[in-house]
RODO-2510 file (C-alpha; in nm, 4 decimals, decimal comma):
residues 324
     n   res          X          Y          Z
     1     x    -3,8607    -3,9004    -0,4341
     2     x    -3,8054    -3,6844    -0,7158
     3     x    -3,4354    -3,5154    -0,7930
     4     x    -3,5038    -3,3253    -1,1209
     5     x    -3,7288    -3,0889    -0,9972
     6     x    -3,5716    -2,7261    -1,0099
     7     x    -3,6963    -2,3086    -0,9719
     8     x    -3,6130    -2,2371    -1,3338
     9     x    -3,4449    -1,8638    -1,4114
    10     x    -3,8021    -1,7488    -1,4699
    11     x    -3,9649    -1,8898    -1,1306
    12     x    -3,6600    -1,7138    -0,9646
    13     x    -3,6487    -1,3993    -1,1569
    14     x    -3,7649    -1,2014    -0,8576
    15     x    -3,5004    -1,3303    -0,6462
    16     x    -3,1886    -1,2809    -0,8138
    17     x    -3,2029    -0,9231    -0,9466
    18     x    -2,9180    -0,7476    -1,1172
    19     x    -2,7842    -0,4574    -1,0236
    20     x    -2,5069    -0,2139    -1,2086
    21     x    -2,2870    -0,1052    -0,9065
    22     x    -2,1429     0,1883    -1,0149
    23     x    -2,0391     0,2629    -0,6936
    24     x    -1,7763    -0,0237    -0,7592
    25     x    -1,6071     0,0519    -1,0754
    26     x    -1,5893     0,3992    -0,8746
    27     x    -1,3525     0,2899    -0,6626
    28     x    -1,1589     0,0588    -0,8758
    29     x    -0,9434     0,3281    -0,9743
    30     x    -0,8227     0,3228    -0,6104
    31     x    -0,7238    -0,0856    -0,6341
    32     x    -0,5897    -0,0809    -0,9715
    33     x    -0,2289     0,1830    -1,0367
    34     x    -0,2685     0,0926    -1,4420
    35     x    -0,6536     0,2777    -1,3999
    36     x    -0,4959     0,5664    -1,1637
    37     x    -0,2248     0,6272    -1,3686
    38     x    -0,3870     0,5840    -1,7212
    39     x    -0,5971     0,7830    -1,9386
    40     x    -0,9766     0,6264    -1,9364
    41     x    -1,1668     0,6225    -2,2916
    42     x    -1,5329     0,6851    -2,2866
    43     x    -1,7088     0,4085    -2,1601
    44     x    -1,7156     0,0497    -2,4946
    45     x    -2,0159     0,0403    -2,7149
    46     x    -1,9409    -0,2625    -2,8508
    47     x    -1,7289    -0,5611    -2,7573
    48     x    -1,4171    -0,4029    -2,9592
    49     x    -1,3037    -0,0143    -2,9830
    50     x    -1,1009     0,1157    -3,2613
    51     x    -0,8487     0,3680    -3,2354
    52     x    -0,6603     0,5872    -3,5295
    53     x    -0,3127     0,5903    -3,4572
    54     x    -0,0979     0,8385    -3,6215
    55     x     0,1727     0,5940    -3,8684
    56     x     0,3274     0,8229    -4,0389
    57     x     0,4029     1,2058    -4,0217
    58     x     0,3842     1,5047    -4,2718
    59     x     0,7032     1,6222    -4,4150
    60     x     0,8104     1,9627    -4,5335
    61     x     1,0474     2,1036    -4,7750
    62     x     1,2655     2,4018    -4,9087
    63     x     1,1990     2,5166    -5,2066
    64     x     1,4828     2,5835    -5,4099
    65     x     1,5561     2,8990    -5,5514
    66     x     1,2429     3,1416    -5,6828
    67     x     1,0930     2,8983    -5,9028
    68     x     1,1626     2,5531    -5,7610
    69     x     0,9049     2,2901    -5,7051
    70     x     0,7155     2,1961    -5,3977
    71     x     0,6823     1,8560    -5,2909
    72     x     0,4008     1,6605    -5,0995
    73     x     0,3985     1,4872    -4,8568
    74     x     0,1342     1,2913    -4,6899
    75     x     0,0009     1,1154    -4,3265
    76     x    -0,1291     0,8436    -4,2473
    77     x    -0,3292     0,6304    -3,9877
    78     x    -0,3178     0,3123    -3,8734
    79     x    -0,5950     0,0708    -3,6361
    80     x    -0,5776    -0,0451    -3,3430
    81     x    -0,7884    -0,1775    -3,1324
    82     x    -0,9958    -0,2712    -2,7550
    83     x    -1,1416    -0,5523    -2,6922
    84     x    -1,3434    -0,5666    -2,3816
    85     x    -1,2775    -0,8912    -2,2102
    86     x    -1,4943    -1,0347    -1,9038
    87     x    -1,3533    -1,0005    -1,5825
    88     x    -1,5683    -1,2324    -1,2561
    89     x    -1,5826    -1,3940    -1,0044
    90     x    -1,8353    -1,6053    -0,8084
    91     x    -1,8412    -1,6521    -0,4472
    92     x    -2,0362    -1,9343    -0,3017
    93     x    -2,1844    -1,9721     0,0761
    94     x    -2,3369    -2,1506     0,2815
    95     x    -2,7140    -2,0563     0,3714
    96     x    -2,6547    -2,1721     0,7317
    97     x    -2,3512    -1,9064     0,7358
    98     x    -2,5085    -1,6176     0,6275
    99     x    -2,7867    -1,7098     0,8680
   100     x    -2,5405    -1,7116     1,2012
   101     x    -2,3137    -1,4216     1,0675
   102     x    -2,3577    -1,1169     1,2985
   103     x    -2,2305    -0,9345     1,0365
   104     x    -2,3255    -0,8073     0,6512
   105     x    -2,0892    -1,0714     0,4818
   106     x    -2,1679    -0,9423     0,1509
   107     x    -2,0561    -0,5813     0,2425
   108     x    -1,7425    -0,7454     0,3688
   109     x    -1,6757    -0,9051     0,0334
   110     x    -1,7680    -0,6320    -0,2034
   111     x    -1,4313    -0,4184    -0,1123
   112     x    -1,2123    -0,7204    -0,1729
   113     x    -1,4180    -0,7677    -0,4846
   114     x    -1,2928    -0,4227    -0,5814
   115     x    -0,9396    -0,5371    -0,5000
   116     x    -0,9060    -0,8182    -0,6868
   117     x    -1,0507    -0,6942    -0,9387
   118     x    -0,7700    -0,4371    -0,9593
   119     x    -0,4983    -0,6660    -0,9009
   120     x    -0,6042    -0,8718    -1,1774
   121     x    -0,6108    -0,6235    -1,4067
   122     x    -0,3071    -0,4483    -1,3369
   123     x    -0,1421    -0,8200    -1,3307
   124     x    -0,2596    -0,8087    -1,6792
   125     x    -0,1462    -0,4782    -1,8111
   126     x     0,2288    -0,4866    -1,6384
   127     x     0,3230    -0,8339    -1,6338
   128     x     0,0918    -1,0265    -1,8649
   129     x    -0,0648    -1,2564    -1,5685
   130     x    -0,3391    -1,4161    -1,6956
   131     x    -0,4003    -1,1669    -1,9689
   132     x    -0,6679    -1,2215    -2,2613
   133     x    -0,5206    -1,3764    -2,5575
   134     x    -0,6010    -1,0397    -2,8060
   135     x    -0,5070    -0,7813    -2,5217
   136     x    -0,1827    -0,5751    -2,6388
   137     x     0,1405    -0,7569    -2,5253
   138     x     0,2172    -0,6276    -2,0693
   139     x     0,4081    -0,3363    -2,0390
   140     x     0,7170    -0,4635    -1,9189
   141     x     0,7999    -0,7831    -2,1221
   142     x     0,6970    -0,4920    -2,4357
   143     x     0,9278    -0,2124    -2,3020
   144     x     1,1923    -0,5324    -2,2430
   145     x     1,1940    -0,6118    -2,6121
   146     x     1,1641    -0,2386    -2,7182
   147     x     1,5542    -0,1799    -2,5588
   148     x     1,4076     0,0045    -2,2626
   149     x     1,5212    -0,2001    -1,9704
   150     x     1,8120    -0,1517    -1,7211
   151     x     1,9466    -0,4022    -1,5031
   152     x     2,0228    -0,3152    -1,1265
   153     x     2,3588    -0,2404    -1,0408
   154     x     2,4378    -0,1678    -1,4528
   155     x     2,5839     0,1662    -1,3755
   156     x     2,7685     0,3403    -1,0971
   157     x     2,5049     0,3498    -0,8725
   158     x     2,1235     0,3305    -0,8038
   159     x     2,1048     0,7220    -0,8619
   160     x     2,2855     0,6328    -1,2125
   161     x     2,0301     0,3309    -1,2976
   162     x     1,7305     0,5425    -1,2422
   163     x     1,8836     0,9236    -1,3811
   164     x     2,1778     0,8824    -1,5417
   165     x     2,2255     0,8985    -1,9061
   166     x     2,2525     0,5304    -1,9437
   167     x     1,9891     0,4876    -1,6350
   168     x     1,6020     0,3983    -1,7161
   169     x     1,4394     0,7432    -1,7308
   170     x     1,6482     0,7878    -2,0514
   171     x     1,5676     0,4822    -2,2188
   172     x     1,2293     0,6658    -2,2782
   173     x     1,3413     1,0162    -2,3096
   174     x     1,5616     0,9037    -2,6279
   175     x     1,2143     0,7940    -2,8097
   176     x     1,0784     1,1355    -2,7582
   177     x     0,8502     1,0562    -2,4199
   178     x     0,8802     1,2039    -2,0622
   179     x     0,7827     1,0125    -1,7798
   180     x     0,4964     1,1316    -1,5944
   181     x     0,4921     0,8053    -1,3119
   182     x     0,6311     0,5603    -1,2024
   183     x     0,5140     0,1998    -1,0204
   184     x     0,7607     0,0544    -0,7959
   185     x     0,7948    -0,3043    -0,6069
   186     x     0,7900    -0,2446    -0,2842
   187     x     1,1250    -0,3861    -0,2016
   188     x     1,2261    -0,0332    -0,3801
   189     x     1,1218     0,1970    -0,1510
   190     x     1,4290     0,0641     0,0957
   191     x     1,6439     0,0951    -0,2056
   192     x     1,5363     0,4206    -0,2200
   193     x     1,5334     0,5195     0,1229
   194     x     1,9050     0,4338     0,1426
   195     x     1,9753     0,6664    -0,1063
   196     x     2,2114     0,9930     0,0043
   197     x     2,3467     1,2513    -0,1074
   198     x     2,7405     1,4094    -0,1229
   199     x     2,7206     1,4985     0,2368
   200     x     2,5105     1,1722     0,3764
   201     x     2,1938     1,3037     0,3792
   202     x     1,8894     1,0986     0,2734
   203     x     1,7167     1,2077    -0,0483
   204     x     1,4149     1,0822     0,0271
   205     x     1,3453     1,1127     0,3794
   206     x     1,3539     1,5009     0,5276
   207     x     1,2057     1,3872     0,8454
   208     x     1,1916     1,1022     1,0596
   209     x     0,8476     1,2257     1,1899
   210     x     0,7017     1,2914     0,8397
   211     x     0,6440     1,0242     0,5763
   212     x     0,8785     0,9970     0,2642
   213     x     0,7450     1,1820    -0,0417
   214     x     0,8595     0,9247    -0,3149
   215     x     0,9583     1,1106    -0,6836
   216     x     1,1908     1,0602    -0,9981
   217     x     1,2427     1,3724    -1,2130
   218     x     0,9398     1,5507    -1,0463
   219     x     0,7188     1,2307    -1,1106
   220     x     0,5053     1,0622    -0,8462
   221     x     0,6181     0,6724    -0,7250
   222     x     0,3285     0,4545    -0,6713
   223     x     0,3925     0,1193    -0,4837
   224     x     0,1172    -0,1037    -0,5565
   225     x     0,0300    -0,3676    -0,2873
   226     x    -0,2013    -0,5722    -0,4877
   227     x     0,0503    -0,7831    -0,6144
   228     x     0,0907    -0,6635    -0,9761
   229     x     0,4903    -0,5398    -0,9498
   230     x     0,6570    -0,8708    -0,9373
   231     x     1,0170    -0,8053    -0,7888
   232     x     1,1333    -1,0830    -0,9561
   233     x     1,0640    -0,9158    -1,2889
   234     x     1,0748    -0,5745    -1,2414
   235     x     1,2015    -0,3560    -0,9668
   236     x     1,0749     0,0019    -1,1627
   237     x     0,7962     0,0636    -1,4488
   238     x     0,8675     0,3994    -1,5668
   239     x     0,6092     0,6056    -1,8681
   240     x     0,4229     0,8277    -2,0390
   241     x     0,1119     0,6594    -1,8851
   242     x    -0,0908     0,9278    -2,0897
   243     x    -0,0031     0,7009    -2,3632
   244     x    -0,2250     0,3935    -2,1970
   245     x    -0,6006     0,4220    -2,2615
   246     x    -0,8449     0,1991    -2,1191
   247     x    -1,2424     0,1418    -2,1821
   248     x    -1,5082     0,0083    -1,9769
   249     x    -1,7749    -0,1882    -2,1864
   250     x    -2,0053    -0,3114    -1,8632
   251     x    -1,9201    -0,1880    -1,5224
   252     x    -1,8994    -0,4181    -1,2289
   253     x    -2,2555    -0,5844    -1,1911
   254     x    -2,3354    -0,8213    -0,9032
   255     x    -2,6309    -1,1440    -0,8944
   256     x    -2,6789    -1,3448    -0,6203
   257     x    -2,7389    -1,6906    -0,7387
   258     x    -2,9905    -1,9062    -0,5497
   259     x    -3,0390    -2,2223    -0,8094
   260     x    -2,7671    -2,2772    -1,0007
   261     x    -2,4703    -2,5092    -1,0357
   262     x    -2,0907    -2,4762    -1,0520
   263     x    -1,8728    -2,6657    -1,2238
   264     x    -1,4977    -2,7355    -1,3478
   265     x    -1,3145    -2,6582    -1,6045
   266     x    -1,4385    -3,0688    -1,6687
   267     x    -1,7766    -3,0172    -1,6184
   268     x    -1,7679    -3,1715    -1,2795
   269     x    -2,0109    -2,9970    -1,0511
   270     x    -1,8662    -2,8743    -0,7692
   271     x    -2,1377    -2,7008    -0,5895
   272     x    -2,5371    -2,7838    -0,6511
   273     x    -2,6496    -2,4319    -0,4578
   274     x    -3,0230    -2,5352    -0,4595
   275     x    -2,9393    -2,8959    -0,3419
   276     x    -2,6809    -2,8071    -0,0673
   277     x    -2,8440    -2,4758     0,0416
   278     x    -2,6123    -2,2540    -0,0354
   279     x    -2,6198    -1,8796    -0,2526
   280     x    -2,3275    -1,7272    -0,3968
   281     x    -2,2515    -1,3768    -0,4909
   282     x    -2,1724    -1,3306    -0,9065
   283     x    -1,9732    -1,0253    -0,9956
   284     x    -1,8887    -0,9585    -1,3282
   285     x    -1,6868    -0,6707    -1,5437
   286     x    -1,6041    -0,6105    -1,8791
   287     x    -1,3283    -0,3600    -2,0127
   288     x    -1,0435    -0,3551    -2,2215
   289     x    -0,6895    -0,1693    -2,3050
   290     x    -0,4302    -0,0396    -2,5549
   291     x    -0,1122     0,1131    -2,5772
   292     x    -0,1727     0,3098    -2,9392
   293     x     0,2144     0,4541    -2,9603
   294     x     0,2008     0,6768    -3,2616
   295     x     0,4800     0,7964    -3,4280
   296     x     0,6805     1,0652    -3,3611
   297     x     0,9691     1,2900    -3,4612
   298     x     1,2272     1,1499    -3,2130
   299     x     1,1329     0,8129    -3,3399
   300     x     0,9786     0,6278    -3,6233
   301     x     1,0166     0,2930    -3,5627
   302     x     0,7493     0,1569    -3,3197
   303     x     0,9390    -0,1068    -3,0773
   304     x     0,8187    -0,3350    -2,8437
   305     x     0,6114    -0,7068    -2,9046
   306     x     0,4774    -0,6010    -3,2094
   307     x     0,2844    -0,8873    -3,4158
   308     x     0,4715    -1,1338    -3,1699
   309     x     0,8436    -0,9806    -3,2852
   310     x     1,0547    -0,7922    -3,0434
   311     x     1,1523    -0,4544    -3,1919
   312     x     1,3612    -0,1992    -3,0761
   313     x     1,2406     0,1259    -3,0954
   314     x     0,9786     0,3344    -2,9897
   315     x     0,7730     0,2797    -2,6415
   316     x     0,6806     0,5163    -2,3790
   317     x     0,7787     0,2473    -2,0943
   318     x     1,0899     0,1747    -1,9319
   319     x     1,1724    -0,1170    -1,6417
   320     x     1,4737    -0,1583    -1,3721
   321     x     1,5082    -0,5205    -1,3806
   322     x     1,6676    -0,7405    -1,0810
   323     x     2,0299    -0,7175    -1,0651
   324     x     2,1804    -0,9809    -1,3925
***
């Protein structure tokens, strides 16, 4: 009996179609706080972007007197760069399931396709989870080494860590930025709740029968629950998140896989799908981000993990940290 005969790609071109679901990366925005919150780039040509950062800023001068001189001055531009990494995932099953499913298993895994896809990303971005080795440096270990982090319970109160002039918000307002959002754990939002004012009253809640509108300095709160805010880490992110771009090189495409294998990170195969009779469901996305940070008047030095050295100095993010 024969065990190296196989339906090469070709045989089983028919079968295993792809398909650009652009009704995916649609929604991602909804899964993923970085994409809400950020500013999206036209859509990668290539595998890397490259942006023009401003580095340096035109100066003027007074002349002195009726005849003095004028001086120059000049501006200039620095690169930096996307690079569209591949995001996927590949979800074997069973033939026989499918079969005796009374229900469209595939449509019940594409929305937590769109989920995790989000998560990981955002994972990414804030925290540096599993982040590509030429993506910039997360958000909050960068605003951490910038000198834009507070730790809770470092000032009088909560309303002080979050508003005062030693509280987060300021941290980014003495670079020259103003926060437009904010992503929260959600083990704030009953910090936040307990908040009161002079005479006892909540700040937060106006109504026990309508739901808590959550803002800092006129800025929406987001509370992710995919898993990206890491209370352990960081209670608050605070920004300019019009300072965050991201691109989209490929969006989400799906294959179902019919003869293939799947292996280890050894090589070990795990799964023959033609031998065992089982398909699996391929998705794959590629996109990429960048926190450009050009130079301003409030600040010149850029801070954060720059070429692997913490700076302090300029970065349009802020973080409440867990209590020292």
């Amino acid at each position: 009996m024969p065990y190296n005969s196989l339906i090469s790609r070709a045989d089983a071109a028919a079968l295993i179609p792809e398909q650009v679901a652009t009704d995916i990366i649609g929604a991602l925005p909804q899964t993923s706080v970085v994409m809400r919150l950020g500013r999206r780039l036209p859509d990668m040509a290539r595998h890397q972007s490259r942006i023009f950062v401003l580095s340096a800023l035109v100066q003027a001068y007074f002349v002195t007197g009726d005849t003095g001189l004028k001086q120059t001055s000049e501006a200039n531009w620095a690169n930096k760069y996307i690079n569209a990494e591949e995001l996927a995932v590949i979800i074997p099953i069973p033939e026989s399931v499918l079969d005796d499913a009374e229900y469209d298993i595939w449509g019940e895994i594409r929305p937590q396709i769109k989920e995790a896809f989000g998560a990981a990303f955002d994972g990414a971005a804030i925290l540096g989870t599993n982040a590509p080795a030429n993506w910039p440096p997360a958000l909050v270990p960068s605003a951490i080494a910038a000198g834009h982090s507070v730790a809770l319970g470092a000032n009088h109160d909560l309303y002080d860590d979050l508003l005062g002039e030693s509280g987060v918000i300021a941290k980014i307002e003495e670079d020259g930025f103003t926060a437009t959002g904010h992503v929260a754990a959600l083990t704030m939002r009953s910090r936040l709740r307990g908040l009161r004012d002079d005479n006892g009253n909540p700040i937060f809640t106006r109504s026990m029968q309508v739901g808590s509108t959550y803002e800092l300095d006129g800025a929406p709160i987001e509370f992710p629950t995919n898993g990206a805010m890491d209370a352990s880490q960081a209670l608050l992110l605070s920004g300019d998140w019009s300072k965050l771009v991201y691109a989209i090189r490929k969006d989400i495409s799906y294959k179902i896989l019919t003869e293939s294998v799947i292996q280890d990170a050894s090589g070990n195969i795990v799964y023959n799908l033609a031998q065992q009779d089982m398909v699996a469901l391929r998705a794959v996305m590629r996109l990429g981000w960048q926190l450009p940070n050009p130079v301003n008047r409030v600040q010149a030095t850029e801070g954060g993990v720059v070429d692997g050295v913490n700076i302090v100095g300029r970065y349009p993010f802020t973080v409440l940290t867990p209590a020292a």
